[in-house]
N, C-alpha and C positions, 0 to 999 in steps of 0.2 A: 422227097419222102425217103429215098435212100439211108442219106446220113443221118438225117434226124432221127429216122424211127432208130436205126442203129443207137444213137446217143440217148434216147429215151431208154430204149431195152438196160443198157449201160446202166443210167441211173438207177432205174430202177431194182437193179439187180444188185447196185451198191450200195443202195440205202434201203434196202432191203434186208439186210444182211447184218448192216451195224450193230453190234450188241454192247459198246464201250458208250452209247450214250446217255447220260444223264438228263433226265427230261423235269424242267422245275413244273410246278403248279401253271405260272405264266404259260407255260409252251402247252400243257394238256389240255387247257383254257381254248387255247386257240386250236387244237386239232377237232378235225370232225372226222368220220368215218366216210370215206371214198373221196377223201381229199385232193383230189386228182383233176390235173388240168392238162389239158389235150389242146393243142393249138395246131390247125393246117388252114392254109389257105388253097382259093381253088386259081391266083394265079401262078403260086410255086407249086412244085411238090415235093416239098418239106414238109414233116409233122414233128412235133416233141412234143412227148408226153413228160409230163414231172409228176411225180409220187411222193409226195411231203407232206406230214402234217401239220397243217398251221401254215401253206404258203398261199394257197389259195386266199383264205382269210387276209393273211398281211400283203397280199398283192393287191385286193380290194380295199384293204384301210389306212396302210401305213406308206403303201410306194407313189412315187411322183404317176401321175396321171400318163396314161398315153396319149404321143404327142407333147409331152414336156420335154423329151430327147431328140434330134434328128436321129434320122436313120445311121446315116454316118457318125455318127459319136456314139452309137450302140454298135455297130459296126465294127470299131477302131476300140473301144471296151472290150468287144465279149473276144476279139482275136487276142490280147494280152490276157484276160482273165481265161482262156484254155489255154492258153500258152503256159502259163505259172501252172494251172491246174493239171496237165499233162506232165509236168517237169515232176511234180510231187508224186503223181502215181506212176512214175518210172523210180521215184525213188521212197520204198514202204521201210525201210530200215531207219530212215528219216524223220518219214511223216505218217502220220496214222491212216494203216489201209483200211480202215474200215471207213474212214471218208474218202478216200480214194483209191478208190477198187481198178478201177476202168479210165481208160484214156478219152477224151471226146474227140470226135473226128469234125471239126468246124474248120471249112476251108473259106479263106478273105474273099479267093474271087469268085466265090458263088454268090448269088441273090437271093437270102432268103426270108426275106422281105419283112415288114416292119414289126409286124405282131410278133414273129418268130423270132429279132433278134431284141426287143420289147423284153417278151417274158425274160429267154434266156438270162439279159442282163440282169435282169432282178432277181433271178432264182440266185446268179454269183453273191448279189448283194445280201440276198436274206441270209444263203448258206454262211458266208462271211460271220455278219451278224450274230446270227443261231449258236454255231459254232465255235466264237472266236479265232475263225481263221483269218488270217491276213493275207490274201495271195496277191497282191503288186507292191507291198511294203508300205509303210509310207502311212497315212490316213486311211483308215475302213468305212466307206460310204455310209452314214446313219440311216440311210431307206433305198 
């Protein structure tokens, strides 16, 4: 619960904050009011909370199911996707701080287990998407 809530707070306080984004019809479309997803489980104690409009929705209609990833392949994703994502919010002269405010604190040799590294990865993939951001180069996962 530690780092997560940490990285929730973070979030939330980043995208919170954005005032540079441009929201189409399609994105208003999918936000609802209290759009917020809370994930903990009771054998870690980790929690992340995300604050998005419209991901809740696209996590339930657009992303691969849970249990279409192993744990280890979300694992070995979401270390590279805060890796890139840390490296841009050390560098705002660069990259726009207003998606990247705050660094995430996600350490490889912690357990924190499948929902929690689940969401995560998809939150990478929707922000990605949403955004046109590219954080590992290369191809931007479609869901």
């Amino acid at each position: 619960m530690k780092n997560i809530l940490l990285f929730a707070l973070l979030l939330m306080i980043a995208f919170s904050c954005n005032t540079n984004k441009v929201a189409s019809s399609k994105d208003l479309s999918l936000a609802q009011p209290g759009d917020t997803i809370t994930i903990s489980s009771d054998k870690t104690e980790y929690d992340i909370i995300i604050i998005e409009p419209g991901f809740n929705t696209w996590l339930q209609t657009i992303a691969k199911p849970e249990g279409y990833y192993t744990q280890q392949y979300l694992e070995n994703k979401n270390v590279m996707y805060v890796s890139a994502w840390n490296n841009r919010a050390l560098q705002p002269q660069r990259y726009n701080p207003n998606l990247y405010e705050l660094q995430i604190d996600y350490q490889s040799n912690i357990d924190y287990g499948y929902d929690v590294n689940y969401k995560l990865y998809n939150y990478f993939v929707y922000f990605q998407n949403r955004y046109k951001q590219n954080l590992l180069g290369g191809r931007i996962p479609p869901n």
